[in-house]
C-alpha positions as CSV (number, residue, x, y, z in Angstrom):
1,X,74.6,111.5,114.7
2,X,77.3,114.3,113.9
3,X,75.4,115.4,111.0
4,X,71.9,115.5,113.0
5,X,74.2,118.0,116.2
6,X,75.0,120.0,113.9
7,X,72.0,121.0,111.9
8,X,69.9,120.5,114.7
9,X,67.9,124.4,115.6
10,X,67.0,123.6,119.5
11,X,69.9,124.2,121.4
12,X,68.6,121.5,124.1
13,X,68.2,118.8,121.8
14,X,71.4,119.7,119.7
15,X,73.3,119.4,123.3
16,X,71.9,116.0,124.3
17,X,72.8,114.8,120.9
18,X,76.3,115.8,121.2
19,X,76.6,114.4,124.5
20,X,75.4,110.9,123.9
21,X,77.2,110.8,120.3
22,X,80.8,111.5,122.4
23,X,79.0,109.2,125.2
24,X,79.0,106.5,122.4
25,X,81.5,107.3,120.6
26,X,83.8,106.7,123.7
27,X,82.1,103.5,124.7
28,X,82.7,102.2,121.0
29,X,86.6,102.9,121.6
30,X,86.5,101.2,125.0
31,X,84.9,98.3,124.0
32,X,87.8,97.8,122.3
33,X,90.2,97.9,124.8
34,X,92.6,95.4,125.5
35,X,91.9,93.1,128.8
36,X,94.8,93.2,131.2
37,X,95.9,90.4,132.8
38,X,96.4,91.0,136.4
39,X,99.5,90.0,138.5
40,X,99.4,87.0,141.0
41,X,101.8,86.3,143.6
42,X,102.4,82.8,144.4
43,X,100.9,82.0,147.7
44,X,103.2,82.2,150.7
45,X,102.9,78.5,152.0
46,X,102.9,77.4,148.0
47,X,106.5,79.2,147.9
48,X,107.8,77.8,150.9
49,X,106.9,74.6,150.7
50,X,108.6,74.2,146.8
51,X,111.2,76.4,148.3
52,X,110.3,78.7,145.4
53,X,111.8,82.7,145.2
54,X,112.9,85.1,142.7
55,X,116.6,86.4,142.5
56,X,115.7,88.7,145.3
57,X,113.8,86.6,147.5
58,X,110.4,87.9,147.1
59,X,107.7,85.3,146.3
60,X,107.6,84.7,142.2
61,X,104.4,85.9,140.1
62,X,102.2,85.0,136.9
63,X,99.5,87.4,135.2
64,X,96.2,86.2,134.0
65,X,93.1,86.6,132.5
66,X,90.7,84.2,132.6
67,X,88.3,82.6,129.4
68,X,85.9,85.6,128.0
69,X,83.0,82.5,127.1
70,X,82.1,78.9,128.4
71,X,83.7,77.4,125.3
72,X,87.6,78.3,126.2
73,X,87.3,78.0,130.0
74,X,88.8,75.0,129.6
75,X,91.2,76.2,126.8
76,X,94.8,77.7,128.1
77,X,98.0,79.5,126.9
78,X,100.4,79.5,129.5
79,X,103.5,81.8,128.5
80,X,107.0,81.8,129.9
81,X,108.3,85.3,130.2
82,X,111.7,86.4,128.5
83,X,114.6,88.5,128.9
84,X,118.3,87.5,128.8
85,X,119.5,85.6,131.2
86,X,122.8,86.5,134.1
87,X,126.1,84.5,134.2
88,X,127.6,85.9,137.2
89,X,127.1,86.6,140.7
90,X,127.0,90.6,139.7
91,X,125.1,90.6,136.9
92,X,122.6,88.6,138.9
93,X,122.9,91.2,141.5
94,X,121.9,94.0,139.4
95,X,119.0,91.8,137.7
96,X,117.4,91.1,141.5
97,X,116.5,94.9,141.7
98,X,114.7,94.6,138.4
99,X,111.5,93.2,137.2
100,X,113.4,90.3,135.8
101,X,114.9,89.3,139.5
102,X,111.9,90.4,141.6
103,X,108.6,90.4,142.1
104,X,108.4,93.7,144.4
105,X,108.4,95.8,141.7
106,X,106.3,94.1,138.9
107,X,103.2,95.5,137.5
108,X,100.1,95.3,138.3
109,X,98.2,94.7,135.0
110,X,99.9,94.1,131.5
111,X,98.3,94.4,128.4
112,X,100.2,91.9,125.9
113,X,99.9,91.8,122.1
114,X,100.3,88.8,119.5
115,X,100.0,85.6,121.1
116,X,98.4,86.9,124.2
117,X,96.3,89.8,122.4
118,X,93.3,90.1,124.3
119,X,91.3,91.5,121.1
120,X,89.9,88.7,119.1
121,X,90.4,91.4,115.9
122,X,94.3,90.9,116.4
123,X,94.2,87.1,117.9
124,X,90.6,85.2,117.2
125,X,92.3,82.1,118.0
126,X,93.5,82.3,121.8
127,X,92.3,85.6,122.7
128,X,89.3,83.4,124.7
129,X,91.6,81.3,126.4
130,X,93.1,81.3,130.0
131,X,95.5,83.8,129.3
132,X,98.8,83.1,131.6
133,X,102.1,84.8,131.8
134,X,104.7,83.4,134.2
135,X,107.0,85.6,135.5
136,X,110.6,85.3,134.9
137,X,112.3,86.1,137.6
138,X,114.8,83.7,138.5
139,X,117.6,84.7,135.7
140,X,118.5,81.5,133.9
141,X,115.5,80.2,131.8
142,X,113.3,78.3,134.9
143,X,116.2,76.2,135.7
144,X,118.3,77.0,138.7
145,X,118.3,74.8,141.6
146,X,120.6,75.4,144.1
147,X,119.3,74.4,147.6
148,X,120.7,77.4,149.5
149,X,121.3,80.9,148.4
150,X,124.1,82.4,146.9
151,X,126.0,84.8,149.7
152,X,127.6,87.7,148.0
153,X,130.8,89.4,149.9
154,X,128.8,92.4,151.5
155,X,126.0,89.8,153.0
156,X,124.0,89.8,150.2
157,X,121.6,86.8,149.6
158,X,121.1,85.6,146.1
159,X,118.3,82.8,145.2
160,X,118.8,80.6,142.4
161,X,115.5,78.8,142.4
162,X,114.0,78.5,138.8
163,X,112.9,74.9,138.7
164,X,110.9,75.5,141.8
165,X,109.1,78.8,140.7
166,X,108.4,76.7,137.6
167,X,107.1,73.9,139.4
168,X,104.7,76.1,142.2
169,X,103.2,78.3,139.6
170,X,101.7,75.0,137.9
171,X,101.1,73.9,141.2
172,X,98.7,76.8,141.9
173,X,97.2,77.2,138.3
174,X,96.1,73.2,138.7
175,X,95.0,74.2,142.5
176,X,92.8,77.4,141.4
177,X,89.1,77.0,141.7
178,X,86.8,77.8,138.4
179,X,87.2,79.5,136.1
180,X,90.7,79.3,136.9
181,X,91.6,75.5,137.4
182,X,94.1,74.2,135.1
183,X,93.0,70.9,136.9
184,X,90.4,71.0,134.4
185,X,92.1,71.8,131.2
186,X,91.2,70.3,128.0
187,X,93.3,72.3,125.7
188,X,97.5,74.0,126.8
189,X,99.4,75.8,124.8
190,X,102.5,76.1,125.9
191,X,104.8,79.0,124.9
192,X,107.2,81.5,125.3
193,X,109.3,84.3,123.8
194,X,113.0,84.9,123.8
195,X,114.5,83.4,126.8
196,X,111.2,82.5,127.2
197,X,111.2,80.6,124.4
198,X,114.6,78.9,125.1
199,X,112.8,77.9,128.3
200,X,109.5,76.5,126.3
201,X,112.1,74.2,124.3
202,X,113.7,73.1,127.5
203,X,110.7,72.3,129.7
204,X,107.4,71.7,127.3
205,X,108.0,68.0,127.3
206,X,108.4,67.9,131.1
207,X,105.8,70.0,131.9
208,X,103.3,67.6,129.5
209,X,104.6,64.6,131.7
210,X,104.4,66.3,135.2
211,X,101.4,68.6,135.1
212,X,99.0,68.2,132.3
213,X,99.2,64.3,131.6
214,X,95.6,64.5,132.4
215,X,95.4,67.3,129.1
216,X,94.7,65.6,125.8
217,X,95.8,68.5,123.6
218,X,99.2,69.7,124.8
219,X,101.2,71.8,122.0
220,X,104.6,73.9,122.4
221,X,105.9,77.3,120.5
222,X,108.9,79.1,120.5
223,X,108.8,82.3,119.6
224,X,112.6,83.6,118.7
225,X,113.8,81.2,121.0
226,X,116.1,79.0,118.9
227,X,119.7,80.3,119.6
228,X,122.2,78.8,118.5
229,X,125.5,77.5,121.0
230,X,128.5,78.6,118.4
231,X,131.3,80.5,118.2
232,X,131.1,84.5,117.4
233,X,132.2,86.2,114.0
234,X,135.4,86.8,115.0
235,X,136.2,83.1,116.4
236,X,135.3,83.9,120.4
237,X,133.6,81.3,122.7
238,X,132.5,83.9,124.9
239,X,128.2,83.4,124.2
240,X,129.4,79.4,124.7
241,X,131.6,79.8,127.8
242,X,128.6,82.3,129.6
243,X,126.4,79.6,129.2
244,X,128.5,77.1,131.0
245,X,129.6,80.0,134.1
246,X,125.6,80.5,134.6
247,X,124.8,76.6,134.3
248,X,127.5,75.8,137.2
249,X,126.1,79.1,139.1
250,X,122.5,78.2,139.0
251,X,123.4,74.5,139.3
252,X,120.9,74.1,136.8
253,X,119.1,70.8,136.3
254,X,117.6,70.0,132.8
255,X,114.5,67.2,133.2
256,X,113.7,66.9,130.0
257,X,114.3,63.5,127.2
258,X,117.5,65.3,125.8
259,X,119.3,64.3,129.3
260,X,117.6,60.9,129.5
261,X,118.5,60.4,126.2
262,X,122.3,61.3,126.4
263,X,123.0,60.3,130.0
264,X,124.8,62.7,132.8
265,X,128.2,62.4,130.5
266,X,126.7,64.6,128.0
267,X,124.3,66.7,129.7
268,X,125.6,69.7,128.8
269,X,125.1,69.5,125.5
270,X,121.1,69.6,126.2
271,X,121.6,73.0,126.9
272,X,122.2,74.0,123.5
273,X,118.6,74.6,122.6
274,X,119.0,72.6,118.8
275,X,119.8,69.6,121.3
276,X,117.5,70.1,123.4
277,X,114.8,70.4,120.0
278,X,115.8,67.2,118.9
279,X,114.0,65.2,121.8
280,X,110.9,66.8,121.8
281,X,107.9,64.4,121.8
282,X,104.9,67.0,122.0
283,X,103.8,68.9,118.7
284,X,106.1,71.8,118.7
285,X,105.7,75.1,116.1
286,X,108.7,77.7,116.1
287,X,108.5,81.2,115.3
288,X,112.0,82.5,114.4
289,X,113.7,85.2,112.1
290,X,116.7,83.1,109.9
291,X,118.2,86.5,110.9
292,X,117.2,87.1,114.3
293,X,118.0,91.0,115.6
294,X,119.5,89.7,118.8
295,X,121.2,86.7,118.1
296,X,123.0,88.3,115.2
297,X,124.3,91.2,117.4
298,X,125.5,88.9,119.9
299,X,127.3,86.6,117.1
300,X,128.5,89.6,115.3
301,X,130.0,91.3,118.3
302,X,133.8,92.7,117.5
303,X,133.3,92.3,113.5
304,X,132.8,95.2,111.1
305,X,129.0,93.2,110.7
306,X,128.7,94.2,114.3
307,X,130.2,97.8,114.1
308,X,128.4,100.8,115.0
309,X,127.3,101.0,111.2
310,X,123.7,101.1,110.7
311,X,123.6,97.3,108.8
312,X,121.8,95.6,112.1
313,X,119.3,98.3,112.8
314,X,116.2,96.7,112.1
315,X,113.8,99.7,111.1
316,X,116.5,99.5,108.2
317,X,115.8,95.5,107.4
318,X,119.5,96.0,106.0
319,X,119.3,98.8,103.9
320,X,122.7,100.1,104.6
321,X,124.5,96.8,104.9
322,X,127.4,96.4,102.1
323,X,128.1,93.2,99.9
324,X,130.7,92.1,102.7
325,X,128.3,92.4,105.4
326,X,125.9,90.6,103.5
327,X,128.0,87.8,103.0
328,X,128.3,87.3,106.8
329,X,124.5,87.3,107.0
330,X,124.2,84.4,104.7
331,X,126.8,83.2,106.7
332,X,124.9,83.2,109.6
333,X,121.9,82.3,107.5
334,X,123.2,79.1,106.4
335,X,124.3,78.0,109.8
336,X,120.7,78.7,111.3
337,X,118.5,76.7,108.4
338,X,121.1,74.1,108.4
339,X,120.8,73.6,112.7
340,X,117.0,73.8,112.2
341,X,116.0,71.9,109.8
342,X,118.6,68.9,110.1
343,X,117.6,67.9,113.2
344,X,114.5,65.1,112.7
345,X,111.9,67.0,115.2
346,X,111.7,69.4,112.5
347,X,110.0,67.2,110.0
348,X,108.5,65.3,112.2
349,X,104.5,64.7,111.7
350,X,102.4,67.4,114.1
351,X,105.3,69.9,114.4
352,X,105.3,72.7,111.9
353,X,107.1,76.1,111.7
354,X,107.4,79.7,110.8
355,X,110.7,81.0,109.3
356,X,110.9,84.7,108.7
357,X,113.4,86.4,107.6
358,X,113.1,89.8,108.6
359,X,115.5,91.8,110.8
360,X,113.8,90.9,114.4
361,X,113.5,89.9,117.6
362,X,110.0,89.0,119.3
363,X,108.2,90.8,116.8
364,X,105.4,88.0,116.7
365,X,104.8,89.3,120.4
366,X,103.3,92.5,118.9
367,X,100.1,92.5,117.1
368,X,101.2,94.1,113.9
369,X,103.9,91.8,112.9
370,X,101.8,88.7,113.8
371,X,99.3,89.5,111.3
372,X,101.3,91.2,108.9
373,X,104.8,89.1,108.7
374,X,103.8,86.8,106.0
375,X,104.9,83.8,103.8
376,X,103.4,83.0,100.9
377,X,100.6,85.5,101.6
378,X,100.4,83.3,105.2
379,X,100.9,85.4,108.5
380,X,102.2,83.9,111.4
381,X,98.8,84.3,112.8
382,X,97.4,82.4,110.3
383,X,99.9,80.1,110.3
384,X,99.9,79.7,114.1
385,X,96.2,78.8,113.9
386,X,95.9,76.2,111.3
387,X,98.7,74.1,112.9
388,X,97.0,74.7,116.1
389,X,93.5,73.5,114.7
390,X,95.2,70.4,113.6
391,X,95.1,67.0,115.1
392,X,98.6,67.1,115.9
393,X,99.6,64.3,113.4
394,X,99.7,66.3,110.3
395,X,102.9,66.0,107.9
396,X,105.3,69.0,109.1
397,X,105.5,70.1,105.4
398,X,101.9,71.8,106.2
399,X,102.9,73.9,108.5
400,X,106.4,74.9,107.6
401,X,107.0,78.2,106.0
402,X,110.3,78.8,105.1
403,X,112.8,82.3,104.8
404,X,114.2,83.5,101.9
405,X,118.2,84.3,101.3
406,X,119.2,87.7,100.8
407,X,120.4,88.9,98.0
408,X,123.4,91.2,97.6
409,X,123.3,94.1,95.1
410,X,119.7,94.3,94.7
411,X,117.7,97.0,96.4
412,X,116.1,96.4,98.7
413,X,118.4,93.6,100.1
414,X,116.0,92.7,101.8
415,X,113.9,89.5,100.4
416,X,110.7,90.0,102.2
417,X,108.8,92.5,101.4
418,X,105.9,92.3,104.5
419,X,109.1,93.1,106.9
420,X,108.1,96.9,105.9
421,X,104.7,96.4,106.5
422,X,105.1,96.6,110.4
423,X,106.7,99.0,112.7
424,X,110.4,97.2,113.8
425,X,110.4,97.1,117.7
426,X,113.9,96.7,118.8
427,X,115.3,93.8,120.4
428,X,114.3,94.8,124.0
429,X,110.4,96.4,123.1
430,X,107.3,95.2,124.1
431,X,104.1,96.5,123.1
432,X,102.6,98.5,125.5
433,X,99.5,100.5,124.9
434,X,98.5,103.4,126.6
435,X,95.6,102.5,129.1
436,X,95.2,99.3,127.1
437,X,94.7,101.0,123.5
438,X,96.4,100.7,120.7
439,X,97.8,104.0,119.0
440,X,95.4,104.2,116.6
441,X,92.9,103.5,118.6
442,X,93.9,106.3,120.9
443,X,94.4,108.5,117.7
444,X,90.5,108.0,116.7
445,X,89.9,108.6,120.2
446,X,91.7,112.1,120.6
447,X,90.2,113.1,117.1
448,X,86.5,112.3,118.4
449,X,86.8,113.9,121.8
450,X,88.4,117.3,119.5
451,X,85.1,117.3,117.1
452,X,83.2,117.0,120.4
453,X,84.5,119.7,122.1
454,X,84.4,121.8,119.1
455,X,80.2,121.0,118.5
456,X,79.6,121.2,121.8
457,X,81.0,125.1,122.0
458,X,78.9,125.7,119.1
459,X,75.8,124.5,120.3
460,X,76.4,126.5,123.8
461,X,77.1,129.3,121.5
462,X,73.9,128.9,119.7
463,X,72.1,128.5,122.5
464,X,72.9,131.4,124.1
465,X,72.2,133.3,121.0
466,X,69.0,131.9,120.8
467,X,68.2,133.0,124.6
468,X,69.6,136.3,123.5
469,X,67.1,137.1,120.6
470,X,64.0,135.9,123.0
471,X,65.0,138.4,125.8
472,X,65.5,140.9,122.9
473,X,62.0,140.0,121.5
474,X,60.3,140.0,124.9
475,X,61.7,143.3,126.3
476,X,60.5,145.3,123.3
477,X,57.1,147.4,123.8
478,X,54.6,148.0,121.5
479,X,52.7,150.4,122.7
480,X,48.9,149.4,121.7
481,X,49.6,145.5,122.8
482,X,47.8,144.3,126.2
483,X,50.6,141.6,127.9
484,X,48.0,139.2,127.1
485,X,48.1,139.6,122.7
486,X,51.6,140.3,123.5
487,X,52.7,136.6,124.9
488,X,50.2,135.1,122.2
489,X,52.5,136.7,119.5
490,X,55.5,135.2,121.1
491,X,54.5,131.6,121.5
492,X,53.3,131.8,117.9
493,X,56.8,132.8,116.8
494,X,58.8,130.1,119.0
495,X,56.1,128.2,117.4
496,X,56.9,128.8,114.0
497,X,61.0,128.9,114.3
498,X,60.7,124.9,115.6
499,X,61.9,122.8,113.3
500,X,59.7,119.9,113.9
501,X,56.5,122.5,112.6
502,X,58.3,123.5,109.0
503,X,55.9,121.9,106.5
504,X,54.1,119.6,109.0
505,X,50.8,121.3,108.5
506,X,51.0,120.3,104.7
507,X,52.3,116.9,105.8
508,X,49.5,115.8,108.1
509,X,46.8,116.7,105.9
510,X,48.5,114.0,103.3
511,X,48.6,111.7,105.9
């Protein structure tokens, strides 16, 4: 189409092929596009009667997109939303004026990638599916459930109400009417990232037995969501203490087997998320880095590992990290596969998992790591499919991929070598594409619309040129010409200078 603008001799057709090549060329791009899931607000007498609010008060949210064809619409992904969690009234305080404590200043439409990727290119598995991400705006994983608000010196109200907004977002997914109906659900996968994850862990099991018992196919992943409860580096209880100060704040309930299992005496111990792991009962696939970005910043907080040195920057995946520093990475290393893996729900038949050991956090979130991470030339993507396509009572060895150990003195450090392959987001990223594209996408894009603009200025240039040489042609006079044989010589010359007449004289005869 280009090549046919720009050696094209009528100005008017050269110009209408230039427009509907950058007309086309822009659909093409566009057609691409991510879908966005749009925001929901819970609805008024839904909140009130589960007594369901973010930090802030405000009614809490969920985004979705419903099934592209017939085949998914009864196929669903329902995603819990991460992002830390708050231990004290203040920090809780400062989180209810955010997108994590309320729903007045969420977004409208969100374009995720990985898991949630629209574009059947980056996710041909759930892409189709009831899309849902829930809102996390309650500040300690879904879990909070004390009956009256928190009342802060100055008057200010604080509502701990996770467990509710939980529990009335899957009350209005199950009450939508089609295409939206979880009601009608066939196939849920539940998931999560981050704290999202943690939260996945703690509540797949009861959300199986509460919601969805009418759902034959229920599966859970975590997606950098397995944290472990231990003491830092440098011997502090401080990650292990915050847990227990935002547990009493919340008054957080647990209703999953780990506290039917071990009784109220040792119900705290089911909020260590291996605990909570080891009760699981649904098929359950984690996605984890052995050497999780965030985790390892948290654990390595007042050590020379967690200096200001550029060891932990993950666009290095270790690079500049020294023998010693190393060593506490194995460290760390060994601790994580050793929690994981000892615990029986990890070998369990149906489950399955995807141990990386790049220098991340939520990567498999954005669409470039999910198909580009790999393990024994397996993505996570690919990974994540084949477990998902299974019957659920697969051995676990089929769908475990395990990390690698790094190695000190060698260069690169770094045992994996698809950790370059993708651009590292830090720890608190997301993906977001402008207007829904990705960058090279939008790259393409710009580049077409420049050619465009430049052939379009040369065909307005020719055509004026053109116009130029016929007013030239018809305002000169020869003398002995009547204005009759004078216009019969100038159709017979626009006649001749169209390309369509070069040689078609010659052509028709052989016809």
């Amino acid at each position: 189409a280009i090549e046919s603008c720009v050696f094209s001799t009528t100005p008017t057709n050269g110009m209408f092929q230039l427009t509907t090549t950058f007309v086309l060329a822009v659909a093409a791009i566009f057609s691409h596009r991510s879908r966005a899931m749009r925001l929901r607000l819970l609805d008024q007498d839904v909140a009130e009667r589960f007594g369901a609010a973010c930090l802030d008060g405000s009614r809490p949210a969920y985004w979705i997109d419903p099934a592209t064809n017939g085949a998914s619409k009864s196929k669903w992904i329902i995603y819990l939303q991460g992002g830390a969690y708050c231990a004290t009234p203040e920090m809780c305080r400062v989180r209810s004026t955010t997108r994590l404590g309320s729903s007045n200043v969420l977004p409208n439409d969100v374009h995720p990638g990985g898991i949630l990727d629209s574009l059947s290119a980056n996710n041909p598995t759930f892409s189709s599916f009831n899309r849902i991400l829930i809102s996390y705006c309650d500040g300690f994983f879904f879990l909070g459930n004390r009956s009256s608000p928190y009342v802060m010196a100055d008057g200010k109200h604080l509502h701990f109400r996770g467990q509710a907004n939980l529990d009335a977002t899957l009350y209005s997914l199950m009450n939508l009417r089609t295409p939206y109906g979880l009601s009608d659900a066939t196939e849920v996968l539940i998931g999560g990232g981050s704290a999202g994850g943690i939260s996945t862990v703690f509540h797949a099991d009861y959300i199986k037995k509460k919601w969805l018992k009418h759902v034959p196919k229920v599966f859970g992943v975590s997606i950098s969501g397995f944290f472990l409860s231990i003491p830092r580096l440098t011997g502090s209880n401080v990650s292990i203490d915050s847990i227990a100060s935002a547990t009493q704040l919340h008054n957080a309930t647990l209703k999953n087997n780990c506290t039917m299992m071990l009784g109220k005496s040792r119900e705290a111990n089911c909020f260590n998320v291996p605990e909570s792991y080891s009760f699981l009962t649904i098929p359950f696939f984690v996605i984890n880095s052995a050497y999780d970005h965030y985790a390892l910043m948290d654990w390595a907080t007042g050590s020379q590992l967690g200096s200001r040195s550029s060891c932990l920057d993950p666009r290095l995946q270790f690079k500049n990290c020294n023998e010693s520093q190393v060593y506490d990475l194995n460290l760390w290393y060994d601790t994580f596969v050793h929690e994981l893996t000892a615990r029986s729900t990890f070998s369990r038949k149906g489950n399955g998992a995807f141990i990386e050991s790049c220098l991340e956090h939520v990567a498999a979130e954005n669409s470039g790591p999910f198909n580009n991470y790999r393990i024994n030339e397996t993505s996570i993507n690919e990974a994540l499919t084949a477990w998902w396509n299974s019957d659920g009572n697969n051995p676990a060895e089929m769908h475990t991929y395990k990390p690698c150990r790094l190695v000190p003195g060698i260069d690169p450090v770094q045992c994996m070598n698809s950790c370059f392959t993708s651009p590292q987001p830090s720890s608190n990223s997301s993906q977001k594409p402008y207007m829904g594209l990705s960058m090279g996408t939008f790259i393409i894009m710009g580049c077409i619309i420049v050619v465009s603009i430049v052939l379009i200025f040369m065909a307005t240039w020719k055509l004026l040129f053109v116009r130029r040489r016929k007013d030239t042609r018809k305002s000169s006079h020869v003398p002995w010409e009547t204005s009759a044989v004078r216009h019969r010589r100038l159709e017979d010359e626009e006649y001749s200078e169209h390309p369509f007449h070069h040689g078609s004289h010659t052509e028709l005869a052989s016809m």
